[in-house]
C-alpha positions as CSV (number, residue, x, y, z in Angstrom):
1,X,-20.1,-12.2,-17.6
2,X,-17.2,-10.8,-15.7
3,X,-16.4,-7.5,-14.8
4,X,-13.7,-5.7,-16.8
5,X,-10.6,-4.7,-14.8
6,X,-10.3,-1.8,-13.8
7,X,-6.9,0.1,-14.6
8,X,-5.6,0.3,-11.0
9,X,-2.9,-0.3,-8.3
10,X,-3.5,-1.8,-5.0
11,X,-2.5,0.3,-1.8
12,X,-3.3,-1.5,1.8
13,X,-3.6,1.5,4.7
14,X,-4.8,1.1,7.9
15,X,-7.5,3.5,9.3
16,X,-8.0,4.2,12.5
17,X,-10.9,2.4,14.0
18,X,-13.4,6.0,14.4
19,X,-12.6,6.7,10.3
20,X,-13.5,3.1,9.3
21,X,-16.5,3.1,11.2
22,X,-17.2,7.0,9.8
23,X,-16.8,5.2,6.2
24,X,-18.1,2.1,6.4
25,X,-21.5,4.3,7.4
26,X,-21.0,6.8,4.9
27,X,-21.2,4.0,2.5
28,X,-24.1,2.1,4.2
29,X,-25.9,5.1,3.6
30,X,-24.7,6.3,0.0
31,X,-24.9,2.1,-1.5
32,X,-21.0,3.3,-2.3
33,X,-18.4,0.5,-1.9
34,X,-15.5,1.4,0.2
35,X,-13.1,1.8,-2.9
36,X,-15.3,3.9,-4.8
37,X,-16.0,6.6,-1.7
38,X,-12.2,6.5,-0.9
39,X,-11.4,7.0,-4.6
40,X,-13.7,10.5,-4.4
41,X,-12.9,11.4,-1.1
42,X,-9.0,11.3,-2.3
43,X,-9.7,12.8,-6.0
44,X,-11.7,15.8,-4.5
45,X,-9.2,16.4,-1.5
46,X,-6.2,16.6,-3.9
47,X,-8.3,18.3,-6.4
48,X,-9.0,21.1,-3.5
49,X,-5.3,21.6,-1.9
50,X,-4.5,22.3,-5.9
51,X,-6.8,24.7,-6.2
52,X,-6.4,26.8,-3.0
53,X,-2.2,26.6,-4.1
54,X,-3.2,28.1,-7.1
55,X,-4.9,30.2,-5.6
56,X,-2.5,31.6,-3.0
57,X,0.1,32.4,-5.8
C-alpha cells in the first residue's frame, strides 16, 4: 500500500560539501532521512530566531 502524500513543496539547495557530509552522518546515526532532519533542523532554527526577537522587544 502506498504512502500518503505528504502536504509539501519541493525546494532543491545546494550544500556545501562539509554540511552534506555533517548531515548525511547525523542521519546515519539518528536512522533520520535527510528530509525529515532538514525539516527539524529548519522548524527549530526559525522557531529559535522568533523567540529570542520576542525576546529582545
Amino acid at each position: 500500500m502506498p504512502r500518503a502524500k505528504k502536504d509539501a513543496k519541493k525546494a532543491t539547495i545546494y550544500l556545501s560539501n562539509e554540511v552534506i557530509n555533517k548531515l548525511e552522518e547525523y542521519c546515519e546515526e539518528t536512522g533520520l532521512s535527510k528530509t525529515v532532519a532538514v525539516e527539524r533542523f529548519i522548524s527549530k532554527c526559525i522557531d529559535d530566531l522568533q523567540q529570542e526577537k520576542k525576546r529582545k522587544n
